[in-house]
C-alpha positions in Angstrom: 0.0 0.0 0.0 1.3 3.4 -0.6 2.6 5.8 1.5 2.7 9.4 1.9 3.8 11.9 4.6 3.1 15.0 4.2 1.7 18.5 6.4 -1.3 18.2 7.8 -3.8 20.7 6.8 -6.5 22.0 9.3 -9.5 22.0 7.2 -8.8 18.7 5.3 -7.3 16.7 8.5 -9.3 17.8 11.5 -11.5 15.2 11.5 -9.4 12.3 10.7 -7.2 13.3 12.8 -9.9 14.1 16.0 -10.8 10.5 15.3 -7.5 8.4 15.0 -6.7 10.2 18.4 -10.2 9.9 20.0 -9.7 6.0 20.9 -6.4 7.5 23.3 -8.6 9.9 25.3 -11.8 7.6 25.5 -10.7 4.0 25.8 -7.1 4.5 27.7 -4.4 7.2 29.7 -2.1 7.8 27.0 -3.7 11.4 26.8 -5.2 12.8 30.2 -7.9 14.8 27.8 -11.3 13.7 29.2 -13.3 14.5 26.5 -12.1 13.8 22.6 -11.9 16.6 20.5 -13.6 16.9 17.4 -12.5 18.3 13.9 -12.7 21.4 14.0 -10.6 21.4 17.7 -8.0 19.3 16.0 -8.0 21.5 12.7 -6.8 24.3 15.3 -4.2 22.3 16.9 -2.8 21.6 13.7 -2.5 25.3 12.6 -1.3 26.3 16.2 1.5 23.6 16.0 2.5 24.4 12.1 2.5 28.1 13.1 6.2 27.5 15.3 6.8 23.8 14.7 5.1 20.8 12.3 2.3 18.5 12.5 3.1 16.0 10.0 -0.1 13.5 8.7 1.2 10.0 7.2 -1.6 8.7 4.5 -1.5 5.1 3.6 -3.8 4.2 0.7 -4.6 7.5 0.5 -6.2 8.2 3.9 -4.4 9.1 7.5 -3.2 6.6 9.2 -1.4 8.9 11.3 0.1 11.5 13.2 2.9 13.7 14.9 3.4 16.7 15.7 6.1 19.3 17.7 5.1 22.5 19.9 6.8 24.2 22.6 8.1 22.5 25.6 7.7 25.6 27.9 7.1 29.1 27.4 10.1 30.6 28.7 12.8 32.0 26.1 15.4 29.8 27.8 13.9 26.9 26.2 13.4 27.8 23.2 15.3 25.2 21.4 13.0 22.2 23.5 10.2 21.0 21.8 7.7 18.4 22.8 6.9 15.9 20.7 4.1 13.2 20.3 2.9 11.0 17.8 -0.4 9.2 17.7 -1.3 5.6 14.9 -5.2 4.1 13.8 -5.7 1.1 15.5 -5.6 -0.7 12.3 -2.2 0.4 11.5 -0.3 -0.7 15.3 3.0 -2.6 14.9 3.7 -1.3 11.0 6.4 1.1 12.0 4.5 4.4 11.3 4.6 6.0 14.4 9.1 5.4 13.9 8.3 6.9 10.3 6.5 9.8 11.6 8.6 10.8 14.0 11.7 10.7 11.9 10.6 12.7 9.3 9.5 15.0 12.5 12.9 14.7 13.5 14.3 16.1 10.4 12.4 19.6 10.5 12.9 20.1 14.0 17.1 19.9 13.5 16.4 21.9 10.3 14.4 24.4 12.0 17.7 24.9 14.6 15.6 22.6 18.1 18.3 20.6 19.6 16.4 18.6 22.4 12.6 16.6 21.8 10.7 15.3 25.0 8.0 13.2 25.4 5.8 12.2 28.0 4.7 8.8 28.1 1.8 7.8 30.7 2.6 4.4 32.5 1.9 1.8 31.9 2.4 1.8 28.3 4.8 -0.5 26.7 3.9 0.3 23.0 5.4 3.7 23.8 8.2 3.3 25.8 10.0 0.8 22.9 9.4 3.3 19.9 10.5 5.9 22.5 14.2 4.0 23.4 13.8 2.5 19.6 14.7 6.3 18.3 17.0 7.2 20.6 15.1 8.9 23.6 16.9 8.5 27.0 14.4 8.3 30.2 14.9 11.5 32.4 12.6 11.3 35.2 9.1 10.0 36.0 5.9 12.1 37.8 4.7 9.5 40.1 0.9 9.7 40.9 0.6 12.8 38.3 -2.6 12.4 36.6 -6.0 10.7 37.4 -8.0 9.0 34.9 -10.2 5.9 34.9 -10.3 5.1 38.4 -6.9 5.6 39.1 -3.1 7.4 39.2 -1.4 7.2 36.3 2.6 8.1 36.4 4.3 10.1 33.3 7.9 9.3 32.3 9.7 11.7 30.7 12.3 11.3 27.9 14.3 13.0 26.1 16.2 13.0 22.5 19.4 15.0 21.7 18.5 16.8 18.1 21.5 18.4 17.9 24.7 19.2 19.8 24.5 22.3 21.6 26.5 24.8 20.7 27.6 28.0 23.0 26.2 30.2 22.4 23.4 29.0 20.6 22.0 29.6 17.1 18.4 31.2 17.5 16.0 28.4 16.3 14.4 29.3 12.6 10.7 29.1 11.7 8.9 25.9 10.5 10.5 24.5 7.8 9.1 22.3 5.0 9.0 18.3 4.2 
């Protein structure tokens, strides 16, 4: 089946997108959203994260089977070269290496686009994550213990992190979004 990743759009994507992510909020703790957003919520999450990073959409035969995206880690200048990262697959398409093809291509515009440093939060337990996570390269940082309740219980987040770039002192101000 063919392949294509490309930008995501917010008016053609929303709603494929709202729905390959709704399954994470309503059936498990991956996200700690409560209530699934629909496409016209997702459509502006795409054009908020395109607007300083990337959202990048992965089509298989023509329709998404996926996604990931980048946006600020924090708000502060300091951190300015951090981004957080996160990448989301359709049911149907688990264990086919999309999510590791997303992410790379990811990957690629953030160095481009001057980030040296990606983190992720994974909630526990979630083993799926965790080995794409170390798969690529992330190194474990620190874990919330007890951070976030959802379906009837605590849920920790581990937090890792994947070097972009070297640093370099000083640093090279980060550029805009750049292109596939």
């Amino acid at each position: 089946m063919s392949e294509l990743i490309r930008h995501g759009d917010p008016r053609l994507d929303g709603a494929a997108c709202a729905t390959i992510y709704a399954p994470y909020v309503a059936e498990g703790a991956a996200s700690f959203e409560e209530v699934p957003p629909d496409g016209a919520e997702m459509g502006r999450r795409i054009e908020t994260a395109a607007a300083t990073h990337a959202w990048l959409v992965l089509e298989s035969g023509g329709r998404p089977a996926g996604f990931a995206y980048g946006g600020p880690h924090r708000s502060r200048p300091a951190y300015r070269w951090a981004c957080e990262v996160s990448v989301y697959v359709s049911a149907e398409h688990h264990r086919q290496g999309i999510g590791g093809r997303l992410y790379e291509a990811l990957f690629g515009l953030l160095r481009r686009q001057g980030l040296l440093v990606a983190c992720a939060g994974i909630t526990l337990p979630n083993e799926a994550s965790l080995r794409l996570h170390r798969a690529l390269g992330f190194e474990p940082v620190g874990t919330y213990e007890a951070i976030g309740w959802k379906q009837g219980r605590w849920h920790d987040v581990s937090w890792w992190r994947l070097a972009l770039a070297e640093p370099a002192t000083p640093p090279t101000e980060p550029l805009g979004p750049q292109r596939l």
